[in-house]
Structure formats: structure tokens, C-alpha cells
C-alpha positions as CSV (number, residue, x, y, z in Angstrom):
1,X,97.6,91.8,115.3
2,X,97.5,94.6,113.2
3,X,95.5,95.4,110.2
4,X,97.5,95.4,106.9
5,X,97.5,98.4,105.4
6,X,95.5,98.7,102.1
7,X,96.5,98.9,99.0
8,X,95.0,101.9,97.1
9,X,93.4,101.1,93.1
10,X,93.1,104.8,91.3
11,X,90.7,103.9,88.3
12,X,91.5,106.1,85.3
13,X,92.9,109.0,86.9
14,X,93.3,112.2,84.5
15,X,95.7,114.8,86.6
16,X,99.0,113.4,86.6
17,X,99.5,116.7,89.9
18,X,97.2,114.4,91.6
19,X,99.5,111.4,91.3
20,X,102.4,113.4,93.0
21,X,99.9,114.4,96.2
22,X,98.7,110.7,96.2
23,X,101.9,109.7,96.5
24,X,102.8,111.8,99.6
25,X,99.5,111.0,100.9
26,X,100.2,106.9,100.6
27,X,103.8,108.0,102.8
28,X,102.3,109.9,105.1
29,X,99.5,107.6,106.2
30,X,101.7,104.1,105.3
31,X,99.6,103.1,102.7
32,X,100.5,100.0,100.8
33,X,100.8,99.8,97.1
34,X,99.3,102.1,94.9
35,X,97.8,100.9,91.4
36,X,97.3,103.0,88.5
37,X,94.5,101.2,86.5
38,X,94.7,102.6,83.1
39,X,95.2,106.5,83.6
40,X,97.9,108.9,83.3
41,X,101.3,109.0,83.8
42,X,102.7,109.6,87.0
43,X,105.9,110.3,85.0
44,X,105.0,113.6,83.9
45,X,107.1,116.9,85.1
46,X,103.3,117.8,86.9
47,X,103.2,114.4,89.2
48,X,107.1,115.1,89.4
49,X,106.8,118.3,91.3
50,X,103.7,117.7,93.3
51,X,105.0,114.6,94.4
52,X,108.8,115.7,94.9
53,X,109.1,114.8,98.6
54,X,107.6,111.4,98.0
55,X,109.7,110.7,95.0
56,X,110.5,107.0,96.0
57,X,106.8,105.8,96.8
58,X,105.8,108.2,93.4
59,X,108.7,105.8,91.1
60,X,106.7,102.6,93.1
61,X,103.1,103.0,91.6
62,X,102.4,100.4,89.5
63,X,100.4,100.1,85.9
64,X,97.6,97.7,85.8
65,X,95.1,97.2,82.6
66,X,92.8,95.1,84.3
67,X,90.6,94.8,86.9
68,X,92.3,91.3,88.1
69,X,96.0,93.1,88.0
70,X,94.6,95.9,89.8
71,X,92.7,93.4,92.9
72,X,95.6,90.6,93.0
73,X,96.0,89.5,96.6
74,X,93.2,91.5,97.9
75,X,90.2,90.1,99.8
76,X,88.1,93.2,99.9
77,X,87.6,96.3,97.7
78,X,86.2,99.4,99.3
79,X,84.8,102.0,96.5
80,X,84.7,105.6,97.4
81,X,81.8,107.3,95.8
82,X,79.9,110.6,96.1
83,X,77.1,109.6,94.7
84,X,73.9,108.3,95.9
85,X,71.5,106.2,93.9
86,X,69.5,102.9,93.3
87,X,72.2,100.6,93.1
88,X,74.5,102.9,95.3
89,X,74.1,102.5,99.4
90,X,77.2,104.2,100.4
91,X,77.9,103.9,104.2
92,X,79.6,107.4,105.7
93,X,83.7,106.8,106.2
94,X,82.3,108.4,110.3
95,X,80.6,105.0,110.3
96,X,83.3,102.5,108.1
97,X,84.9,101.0,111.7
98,X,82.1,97.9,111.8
99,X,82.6,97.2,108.3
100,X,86.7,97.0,108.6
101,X,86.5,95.3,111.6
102,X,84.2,92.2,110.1
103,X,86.9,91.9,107.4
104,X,89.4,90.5,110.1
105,X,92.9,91.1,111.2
106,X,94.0,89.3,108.8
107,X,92.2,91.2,105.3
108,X,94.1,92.5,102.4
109,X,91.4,95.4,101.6
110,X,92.1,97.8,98.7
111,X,90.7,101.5,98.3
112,X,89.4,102.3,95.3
113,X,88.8,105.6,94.3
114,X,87.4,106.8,90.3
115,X,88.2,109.4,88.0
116,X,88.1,113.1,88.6
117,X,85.3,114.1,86.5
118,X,83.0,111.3,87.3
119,X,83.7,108.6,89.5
120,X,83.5,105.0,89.6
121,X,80.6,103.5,87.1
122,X,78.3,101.5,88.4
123,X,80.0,98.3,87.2
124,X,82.6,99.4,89.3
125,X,80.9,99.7,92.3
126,X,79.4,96.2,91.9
127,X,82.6,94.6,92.0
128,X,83.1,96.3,95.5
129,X,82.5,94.5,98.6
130,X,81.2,98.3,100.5
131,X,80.7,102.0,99.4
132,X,82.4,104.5,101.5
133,X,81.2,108.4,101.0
134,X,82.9,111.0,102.5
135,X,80.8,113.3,104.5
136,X,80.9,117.4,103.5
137,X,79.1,120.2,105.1
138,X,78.5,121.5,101.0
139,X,79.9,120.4,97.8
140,X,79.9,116.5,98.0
141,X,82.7,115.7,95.8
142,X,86.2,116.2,96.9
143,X,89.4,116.3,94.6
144,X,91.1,113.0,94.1
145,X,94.4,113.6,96.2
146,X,92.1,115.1,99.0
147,X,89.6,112.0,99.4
148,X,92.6,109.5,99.3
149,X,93.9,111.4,102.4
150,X,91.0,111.6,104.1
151,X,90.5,108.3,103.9
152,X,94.2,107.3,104.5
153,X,93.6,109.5,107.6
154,X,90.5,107.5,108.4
155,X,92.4,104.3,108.3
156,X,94.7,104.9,110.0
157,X,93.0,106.2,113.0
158,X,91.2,103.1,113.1
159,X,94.3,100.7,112.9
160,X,95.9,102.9,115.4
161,X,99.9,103.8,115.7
162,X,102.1,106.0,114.1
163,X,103.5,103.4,112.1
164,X,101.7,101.1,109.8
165,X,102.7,97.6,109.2
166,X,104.7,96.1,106.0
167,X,101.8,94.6,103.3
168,X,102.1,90.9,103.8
169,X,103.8,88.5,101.4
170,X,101.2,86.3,101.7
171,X,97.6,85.8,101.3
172,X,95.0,86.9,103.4
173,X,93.5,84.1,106.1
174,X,89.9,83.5,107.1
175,X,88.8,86.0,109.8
176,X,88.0,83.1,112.5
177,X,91.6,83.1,112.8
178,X,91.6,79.5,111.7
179,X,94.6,79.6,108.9
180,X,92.2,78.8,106.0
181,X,93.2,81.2,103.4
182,X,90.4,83.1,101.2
183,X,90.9,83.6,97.5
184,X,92.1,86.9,96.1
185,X,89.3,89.0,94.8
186,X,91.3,88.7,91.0
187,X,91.1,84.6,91.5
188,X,87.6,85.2,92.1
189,X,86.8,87.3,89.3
190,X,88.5,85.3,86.8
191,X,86.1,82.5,88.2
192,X,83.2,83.8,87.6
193,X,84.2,85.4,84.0
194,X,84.9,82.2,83.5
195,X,81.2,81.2,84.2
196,X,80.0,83.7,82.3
197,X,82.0,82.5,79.6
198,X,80.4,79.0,79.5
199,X,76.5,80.6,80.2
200,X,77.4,82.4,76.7
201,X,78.8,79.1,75.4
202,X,75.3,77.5,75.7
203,X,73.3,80.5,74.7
204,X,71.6,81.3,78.1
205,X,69.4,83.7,77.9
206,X,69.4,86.7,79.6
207,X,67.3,89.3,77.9
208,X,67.6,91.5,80.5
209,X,71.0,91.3,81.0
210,X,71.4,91.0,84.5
211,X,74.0,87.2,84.5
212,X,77.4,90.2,84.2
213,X,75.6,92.3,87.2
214,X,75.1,88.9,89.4
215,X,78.8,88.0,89.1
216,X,80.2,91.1,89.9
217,X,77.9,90.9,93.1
218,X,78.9,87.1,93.7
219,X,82.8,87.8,93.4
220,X,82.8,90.3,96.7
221,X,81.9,87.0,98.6
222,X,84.7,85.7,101.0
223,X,85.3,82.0,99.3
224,X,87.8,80.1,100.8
225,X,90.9,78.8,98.3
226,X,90.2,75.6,98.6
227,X,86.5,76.2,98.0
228,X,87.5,78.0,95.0
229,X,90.0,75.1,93.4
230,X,87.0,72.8,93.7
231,X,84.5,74.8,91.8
232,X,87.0,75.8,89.2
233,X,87.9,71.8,88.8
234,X,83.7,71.4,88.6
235,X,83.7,74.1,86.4
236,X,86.2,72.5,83.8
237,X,85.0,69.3,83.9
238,X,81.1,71.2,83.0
239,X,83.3,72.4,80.1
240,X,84.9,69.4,78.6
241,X,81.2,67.6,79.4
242,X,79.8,70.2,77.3
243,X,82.8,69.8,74.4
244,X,82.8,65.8,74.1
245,X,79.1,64.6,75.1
246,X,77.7,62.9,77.9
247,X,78.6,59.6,76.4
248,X,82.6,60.3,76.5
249,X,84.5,58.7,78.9
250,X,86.0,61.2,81.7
């Protein structure tokens, strides 16, 4: 079984030329479908020209203002970063094969990749499940359209065959091959927001502000759908507990 190809998320990109070349990039390599998570047009005479001979996949891109919009139906987020740092571990793309491989056959992973000047933030990266670098022999960052094909390049190598399969319709499945279907990372996030909600509801403290940072980290977990349905069914009855009293009758 072949890997599905992966989606590509472009946080706030600011070139709309780069658009064109990513689109080009996301045909050449069979890329699945590429999110534009609140940045420029790709509908601009610039994105236009560079990205003339992929003019279909370039009218395909699709405008997402959330986070949730941008990671529906995908089980793992990959962030691209140059950047090094205390709560950045980036693995090398020369040594990505182990980590794409304990995702499973079955995955729906999605690239993500930051904005020109300065990247992903670091609540960005949190919310990923890895951090891929790109290794240079000099200056570390790379331009946009040029990291997305590397990387394209990278993937497919490891997939393998001049043709990449069609996205699935449906949901990704547990890597043990066993049928049981794993949440989508946006049904996980909206989870956990939803926690954080009720710890604000009651007032928890967190003077150091660390609850937000915890579920980012929490929601690159692999929970099953059916795992997920039962916390959220806890989670509302927490809520309606908290609303009505202990005393009220269920």
C-alpha cells in the first residue's frame, strides 16, 4: 500500500510568485491539496505567471483561517523549520524516513511550512507531531517555493514511483493495520480547546501559563475516534455537572 500523498499547509505566506512555483512544485511531485492559511492571494498577476504551467492545481488551493480548516483529515503535521532552539529539535529531512514510516501506510500527514521572513512560531511548531530542517552547506534558510520542493522531492523518493496516489476520501486508519480509524488532528484540537475552555471556566490557575503549551503537545497524539467520542461525551457531561450542581439529576 502506498503512502498518501500529503497535503501541504502554507502558514501566512507573503509572495504571491511563490504561490505560482508552489503550485508547480505540488504537480510535479503529486502533492495533495495545498492550504493557504491566512496569506496572500494566489490570484494575483505575480502567482499567475510563476505558476502559469500549473494553472489548474494553482485555481485548486484552498483558503483556510484556522488552524482546524487548515489540519482537517490529517493525522500528522510535519513543520519545516530552520531554526534551532530550546523548544525546537528539528530532525534533518536526510534522516525523516523512520519518522514517515512509524506514521503507517495508512497516515494523512500534512507539510507545513511558515512565512518567508520568519517561519513558523513556536506555537506553531507545538502543534506539530516532528520538525523537519533542511540541510545546507551555508545559509540555513531556503526560499519558500524551494523548501516545498525539496521536500516534495524528499517524499517522494521515499514513497517511491513516478506517480503518486489520489488523497483518500476517507480517514486515516490505525497503523496496525487493524481498521480502527484515528481522529483528524482538527477533531483533536477542537478537543482539547475545548478543555482549555472549561480549565478557564473554573479559574485554574496557571501562572505560568504553560495549560495552552500542554495541549498543543497533547493534540499531536494518535487517539483513536472512538477514543475521542468518549472523552468528548465525558467532557460534556464535566460541563453540564459543572452548570447544574452535583445534586441535579443527569
Amino acid at each position: 500500500m502506498q503512502p498518501s500523498p500529503p497535503h501541504l499547509v502554507l502558514v501566512e505566506p507573503q509572495n504571491p510568485a511563490n504561490l505560482g512555483f508552489i503550485a508547480r512544485v505540488a504537480d510535479n511531485f503529486g502533492l495533495g491539496e495545498v492550504r493557504v492559511l491566512n496569506g496572500c492571494s494566489w490570484q494575483q498577476a505575480a502567482a499567475r505567471r510563476t505558476g502559469s504551467p500549473a494553472s489548474g492545481r494553482l485555481a485548486s488551493f484552498r483558503a483556510v483561517s484556522s488552524w482546524e480548516e487548515a489540519c482537517e483529515g490529517c493525522s500528522h503535521l510535519l513543520g519545516f523549520t530552520a531554526r534551532a532552539g530550546k523548544k525546537r529539535a528539528p530532525l534533518s529531512l536526510d534522516d525523516w524516513e523512520d519518522t514517515l514510516a512509524d506514521f503507517g501506510p495508512a497516515a494523512q500527514p500534512a507539510l507545513i511550512f511558515g512565512r518567508e521572513d520568519r517561519g513558523l512560531e513556536t506555537d506553531e511548531v507545538e502543534r506539530c507531531h516532528a520538525l523537519i530542517s533542511i540541510p545546507t552547506a551555508g545559509l540555513g534558510s531556503l526560499n519558500l517555493s524551494h523548501a516545498v520542493a525539496v521536500a516534495g522531492y524528499a517524499w517522494r523518493r521515499w514513497a517511491g514511483g513516478t506517480r503518486m496516489p489520489t488523497p483518500p476520501g476517507t480517514g486515516p486508519t490505525h497503523p496496525d493495520g487493524a481498521g480502527r480509524a484515528i481522529a483528524g488532528q482538527a477533531d483533536r484540537m477542537r478537543f482539547l480547546d475545548a478543555i482549555g475552555e472549561e480549565l478557564r471556566g473554573i479559574e485554574f490557575r496557571d501562572s505560568a501559563e504553560e495549560v495552552d503549551a500542554t495541549l498543543r503537545r497533547l493534540a499531536r497524539l494518535p487517539i483513536e475516534t472512538r477514543d475521542l467520542r468518549i472523552l468528548e461525551r465525558a467532557l460534556r457531561h464535566v460541563r453540564w455537572r459543572r452548570e447544574n450542581g452535583p445534586d441535579a439529576a443527569p
